[in-house]
N, C-alpha and C positions, 0 to 999 in steps of 0.2 A: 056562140062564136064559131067560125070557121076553123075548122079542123086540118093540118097538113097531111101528109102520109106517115110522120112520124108518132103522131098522138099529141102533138102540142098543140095548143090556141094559137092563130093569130091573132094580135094584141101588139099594145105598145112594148107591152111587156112579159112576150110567149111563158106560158106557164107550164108547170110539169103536173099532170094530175095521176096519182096511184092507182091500180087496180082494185076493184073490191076486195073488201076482205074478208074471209069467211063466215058464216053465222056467226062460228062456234066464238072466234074473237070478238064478235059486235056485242053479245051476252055481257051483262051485267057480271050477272053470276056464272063462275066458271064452274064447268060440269068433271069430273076427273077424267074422265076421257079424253076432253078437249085437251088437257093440262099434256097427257100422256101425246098426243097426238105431233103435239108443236115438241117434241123430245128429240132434237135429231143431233146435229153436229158436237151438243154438247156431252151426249154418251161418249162420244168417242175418245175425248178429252179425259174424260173422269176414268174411262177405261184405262188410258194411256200412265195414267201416273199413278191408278191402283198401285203395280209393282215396284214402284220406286218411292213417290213423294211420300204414301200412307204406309205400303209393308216395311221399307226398308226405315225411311228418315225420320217417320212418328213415333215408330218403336224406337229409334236410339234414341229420341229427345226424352221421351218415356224414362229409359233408362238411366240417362244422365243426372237429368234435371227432376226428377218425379214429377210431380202435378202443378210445379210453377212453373212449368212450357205451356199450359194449356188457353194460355189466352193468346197467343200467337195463332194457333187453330182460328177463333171467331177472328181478329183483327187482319192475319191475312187471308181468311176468304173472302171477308167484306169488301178489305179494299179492292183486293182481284175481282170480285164479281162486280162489282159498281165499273170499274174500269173497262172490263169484257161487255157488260151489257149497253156503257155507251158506245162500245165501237162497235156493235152488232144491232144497234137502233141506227145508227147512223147508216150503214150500207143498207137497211131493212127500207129508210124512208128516201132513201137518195138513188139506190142502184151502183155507189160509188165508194168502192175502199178506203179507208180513212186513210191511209199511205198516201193517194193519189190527192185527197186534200192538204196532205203536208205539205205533197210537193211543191202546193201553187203559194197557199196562204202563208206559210209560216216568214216572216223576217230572213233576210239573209242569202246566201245564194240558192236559187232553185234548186231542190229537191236533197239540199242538205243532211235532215231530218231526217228521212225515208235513208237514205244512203248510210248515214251512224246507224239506225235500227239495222239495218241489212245486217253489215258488218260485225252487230257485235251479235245478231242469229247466227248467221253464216261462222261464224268463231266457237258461238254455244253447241251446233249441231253434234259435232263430233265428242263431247264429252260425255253428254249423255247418253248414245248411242253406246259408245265403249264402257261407261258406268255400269248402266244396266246389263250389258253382255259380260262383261267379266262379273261382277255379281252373282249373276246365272250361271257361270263358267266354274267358277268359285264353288257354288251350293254343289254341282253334280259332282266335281272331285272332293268335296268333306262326306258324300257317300259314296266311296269308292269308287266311282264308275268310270275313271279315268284323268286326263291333263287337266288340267280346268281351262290354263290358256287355251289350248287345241276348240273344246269347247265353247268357248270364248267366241274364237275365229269364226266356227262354224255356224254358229246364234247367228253373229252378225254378218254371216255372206246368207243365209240360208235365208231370214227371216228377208234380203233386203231382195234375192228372186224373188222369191212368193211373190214379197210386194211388187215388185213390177209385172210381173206376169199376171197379177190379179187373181192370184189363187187360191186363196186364202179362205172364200163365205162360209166353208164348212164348218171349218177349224174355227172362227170367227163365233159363230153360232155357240159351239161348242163351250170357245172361253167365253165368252158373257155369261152363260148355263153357270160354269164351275165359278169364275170369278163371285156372280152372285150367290150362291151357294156357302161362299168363301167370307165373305164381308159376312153373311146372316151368322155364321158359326163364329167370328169373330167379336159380331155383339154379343150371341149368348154367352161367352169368356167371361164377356167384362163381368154381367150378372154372377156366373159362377166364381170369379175370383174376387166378388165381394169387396172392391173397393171402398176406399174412407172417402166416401160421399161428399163431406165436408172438406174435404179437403181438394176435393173436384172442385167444389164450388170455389172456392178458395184460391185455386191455380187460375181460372175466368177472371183475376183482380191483377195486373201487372205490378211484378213487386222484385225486390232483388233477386239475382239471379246467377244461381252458382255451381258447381256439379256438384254432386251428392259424396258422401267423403269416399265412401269406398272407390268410385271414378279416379281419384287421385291415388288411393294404395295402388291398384290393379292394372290400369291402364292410364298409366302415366303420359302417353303420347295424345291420348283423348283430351285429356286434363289441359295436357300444353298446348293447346289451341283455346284461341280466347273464346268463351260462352259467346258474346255478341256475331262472330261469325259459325259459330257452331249452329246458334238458332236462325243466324240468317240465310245458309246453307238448305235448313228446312223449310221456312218460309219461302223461298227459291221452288222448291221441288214443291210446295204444296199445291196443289190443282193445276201445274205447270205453270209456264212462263210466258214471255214477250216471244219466245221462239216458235210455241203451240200458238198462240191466242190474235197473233197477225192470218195465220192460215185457219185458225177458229171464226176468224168473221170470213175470210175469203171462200169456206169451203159452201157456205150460207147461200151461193149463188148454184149452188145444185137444188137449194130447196125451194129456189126464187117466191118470199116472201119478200109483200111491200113490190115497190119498184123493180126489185132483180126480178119479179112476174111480166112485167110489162114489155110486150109483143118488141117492141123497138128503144130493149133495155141499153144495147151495146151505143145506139146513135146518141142516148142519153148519156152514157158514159163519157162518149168525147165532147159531148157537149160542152158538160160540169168540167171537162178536162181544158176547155179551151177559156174558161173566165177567167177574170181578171183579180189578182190577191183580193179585192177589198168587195167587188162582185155579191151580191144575196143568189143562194141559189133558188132558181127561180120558180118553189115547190107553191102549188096553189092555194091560197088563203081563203078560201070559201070553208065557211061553216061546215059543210058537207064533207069537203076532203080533210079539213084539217080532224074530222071526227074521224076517217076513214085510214090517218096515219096513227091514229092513238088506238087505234083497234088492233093495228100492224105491227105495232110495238110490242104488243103482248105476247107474239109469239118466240122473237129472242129472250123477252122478258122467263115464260115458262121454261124455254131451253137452258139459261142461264141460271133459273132457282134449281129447277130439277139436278142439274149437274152441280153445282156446289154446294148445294145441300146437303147431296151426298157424300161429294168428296170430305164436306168439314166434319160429318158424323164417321165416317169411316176415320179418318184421320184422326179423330178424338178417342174414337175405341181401342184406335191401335197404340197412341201412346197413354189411354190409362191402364191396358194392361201390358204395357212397357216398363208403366210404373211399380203396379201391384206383384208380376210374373218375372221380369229379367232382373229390375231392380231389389228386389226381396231375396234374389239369388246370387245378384252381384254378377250380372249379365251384361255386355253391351255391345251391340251388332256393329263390330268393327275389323277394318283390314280384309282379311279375307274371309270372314265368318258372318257375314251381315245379314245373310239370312235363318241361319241354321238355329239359332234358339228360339225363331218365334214359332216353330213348329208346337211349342209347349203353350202357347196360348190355343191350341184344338186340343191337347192333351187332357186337356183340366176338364174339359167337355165329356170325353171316353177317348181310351189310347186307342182306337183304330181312326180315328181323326188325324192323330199325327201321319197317319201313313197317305192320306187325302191329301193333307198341305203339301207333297211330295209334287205330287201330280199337278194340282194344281198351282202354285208358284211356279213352277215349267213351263205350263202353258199360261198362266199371265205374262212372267216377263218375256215370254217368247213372245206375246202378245203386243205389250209395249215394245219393242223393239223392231216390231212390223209395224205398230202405227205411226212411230216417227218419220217412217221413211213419206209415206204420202205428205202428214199431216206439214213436215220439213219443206216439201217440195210445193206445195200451196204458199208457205212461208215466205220463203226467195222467190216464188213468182210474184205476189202482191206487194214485197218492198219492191222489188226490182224493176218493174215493170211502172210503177209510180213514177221512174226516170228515165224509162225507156220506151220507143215506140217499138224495136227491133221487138225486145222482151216484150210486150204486149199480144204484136203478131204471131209470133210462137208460140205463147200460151202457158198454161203450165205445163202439159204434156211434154212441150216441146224443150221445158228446161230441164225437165227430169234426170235426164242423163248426166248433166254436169252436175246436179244438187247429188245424186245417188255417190259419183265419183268422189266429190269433193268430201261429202261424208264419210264414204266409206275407206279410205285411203290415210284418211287423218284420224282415223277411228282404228284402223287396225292396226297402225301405226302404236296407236295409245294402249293398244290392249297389250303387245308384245312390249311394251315400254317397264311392263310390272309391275303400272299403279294401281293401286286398289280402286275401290267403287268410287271411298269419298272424296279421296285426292282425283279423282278422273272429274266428279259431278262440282266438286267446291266455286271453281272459276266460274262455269256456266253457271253455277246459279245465284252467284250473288251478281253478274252483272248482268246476266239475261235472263234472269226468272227472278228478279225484285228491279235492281237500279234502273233498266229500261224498261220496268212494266213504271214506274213514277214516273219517266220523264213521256213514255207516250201519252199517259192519263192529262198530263198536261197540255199536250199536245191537242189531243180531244179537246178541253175544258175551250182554247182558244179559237179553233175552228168553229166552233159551235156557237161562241159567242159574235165571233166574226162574219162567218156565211148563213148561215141556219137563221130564216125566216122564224121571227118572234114565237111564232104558234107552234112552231113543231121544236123550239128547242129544249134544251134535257130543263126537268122539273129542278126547283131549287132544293129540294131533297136529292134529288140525284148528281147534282152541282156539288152539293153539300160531301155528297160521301165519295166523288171522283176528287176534287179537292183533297180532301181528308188522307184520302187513301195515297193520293200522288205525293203529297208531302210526305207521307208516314215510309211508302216506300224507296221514298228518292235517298231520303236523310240515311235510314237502314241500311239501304245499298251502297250507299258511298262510305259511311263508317264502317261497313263489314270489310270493304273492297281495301280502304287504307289500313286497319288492322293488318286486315289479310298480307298486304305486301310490305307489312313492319312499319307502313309510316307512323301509325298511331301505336302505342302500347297498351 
């Protein structure tokens, strides 16, 4: 068929064909290199909640709850990764943010959808940004070294130059170095504090769920919050949220995999952006290509295992020796101390460890609190630009300024306010890092069935666990969220 200037067929019914896809993805058999090679956006991700979702909230679940928190580990990273990897197959085979499909397809008034997800980002940004900084703030004043708020302050204007100014690769380098360093000495804990095995295995089986008695003598404030938002707080923070995982598929278009490769990716954009709700988008059904988009998938796919697979092992090591280590001592990372006792899971290794976790938890959470600033700002471009053409033409560069302000302002705000970590992270994560990761998986689940050409749509296995997961996270989120404001008791 005859060819435009943009890459389409003339046809009755112009068709979109993908670029090749590298050897290494046409293989059968995956070679580890290739696995490693396709590892990109989602490092930064798993980097990003290191210091929060697995140092800080898996050890206190650890410590609460002992080893029956640990099936929330498998159950929300599954749902999270099934949800992450259909919206990062979607923009891999299409060229086109899943925001931007909500806007047209979903029921109701245009662009509704995209505009609740904004909102309730744009709401999440600032707690976690001040969670993690006062945290950080926190740890340096329980070692003398001065205000912890002041430090606080300074986390969070210092780490958010860097980011803009882009200065960061050395330091960067550096923490990925320590960080992984830090997770490896972490596992060998678990081995040396010799966990009840069984009792791991045990925790993997959902079952009632209570704090452990000493939680109730010791810290009674801990106690007086209900376990159901206690653990849904962690499942929130666990490999991050709806807040990360909107600019986790956007940032995908640096790596231009799939269609974001394709020379006349942007025309393709407004394309898709100009059809009609009910519209097939009009990806090419040939044998050929439709083998050529399932070759394409594989590389979010690898970004997607590599990264939660991690984050669920790192996360699991750190609340079983939460359990074995803080627990056993009648320890629990709260208020303003949420970091300072896991220093003793390096301790148990050789006590010149403890002095390493010093260092490094510094440069992690100073780490996560530099990559929210991008990872944020990719966020609010890809809901927001879903609705807008103004926000489109500027870009993300060009909203930067207003996501960095808007952050930053209602962030420092919250650090001077005097709330501790959990109370600063608790909101954002039970509605932005569970209850709208369920309702966008649904969101997914419909587009796909609506626009997405038969050949390319998600497998019934993958149906199966975006389902699963959307329900399991929706229900979660909304019982945490009514506890949380007393409706439920």
């Amino acid at each position: 068929m005859e060819m435009t200037s943009h890459g389409i067929e003339r046809s009755a019914e112009p068709v979109l064909r993908l670029p090749e896809a590298p050897e290494g993805l046409r293989r059968r058999r995956v070679r580890p290199a290739t696995f490693l090679k396709f590892f990109g956006p989602g490092a930064i991700i798993a980097s990003l909640t290191i210091g929060s979702g697995e140092s800080v909230l898996a050890s206190r679940e650890g410590a609460v709850f002992g080893y029956a928190a640990l099936w929330a580990v498998v159950v929300g990273t599954v749902a999270k990764a099934a949800l992450v990897y259909a919206s990062n197959r979607h923009i891999t085979l299409t060229g086109e943010h899943p925001m931007t499909r909500f806007a047209k397809v979903l029921p109701g008034p245009r662009g509704w959808f995209p505009l609740l997800l904004a909102v309730i980002c744009l709401a999440s940004f600032p707690g976690w940004t001040s969670g993690v900084s006062v945290a950080l703030g926190d740890y340096l004043e329980s070692l003398g070294a001065g205000d912890g708020t002041v430090y606080a302050v300074a986390v969070l204007v210092g780490a958010a130059v860097v980011s803009y100014l882009g200065g960061y690769h050395l330091l960067e380098r550096a923490q990925v170095a320590i960080a992984s360093l830090m997770v490896v000495l972490v596992l060998i804990a678990v081995f040396v504090a010799q966990p009840d095995w069984l009792g791991v295995l045990g925790g993997l089986v959902p079952g009632n769920l209570d704090y452990l008695s000493f939680v109730h003598e010791r810290y009674p404030d801990v106690a007086g919050t209900s376990a159901w938002v206690e653990l849904t707080v962690f499942m929130g923070g666990l490999g991050g949220g709806m807040y990360d995982y909107i600019g986790y598929t956007g940032m995908l278009r640096e790596k231009k995999w799939g269609m974001l490769g394709h020379r006349e990716v942007d025309v393709i954009r407004e394309r898709l952006a100009a059809m009609g709700r009910r519209d097939e988008i009009p990806l090419s059904t040939e044998p050929a290509q439709v083998a050529q988009g399932r070759a394409w998938t594989r590389a979010p796919l690898f970004d997607m295992l590599a990264a939660f697979v991690a984050m669920a092992v790192i996360a699991a090591a750190f609340m079983i020796n939460g359990t074995t280590i803080l627990a056993e001592r009648g320890q629990v990372p709260a208020e303003d101390d949420v970091l300072t006792h896991q220093s003793q899971f390096f301790s148990t290794i050789a006590p010149v460890f403890e002095y390493f976790y010093i260092g490094a938890i510094v440069m992690v959470l100073f780490g996560t609190v530099y990559a929210v600033w991008e990872v944020y700002s990719w966020t609010a471009y890809e809901s927001l630009a879903a609705v807008s053409e103004r926000i489109r033409r500027r870009g993300q560069r060009g909203i930067r300024p207003f996501i960095y302000g808007w952050t930053g302002l209602i962030a420092l705000v919250a650090i001077l306010s005097g709330l501790d970590f959990v109370d600063l992270v608790t909101p954002a994560s039970i509605v932005g890092g569970v209850l709208a990761c369920g309702i966008y998986g649904a969101g997914l689940l419909y587009a796909d069935a609506r626009n997405m050409p038969k050949p390319y749509r998600m497998s019934r296995t993958l149906r199966t666990l975006v389902a699963a997961g959307s329900v399991f996270l929706t229900v979660a989120g909304t019982l945490a969220l009514l506890e949380y404001l007393g409706v439920l008791s």
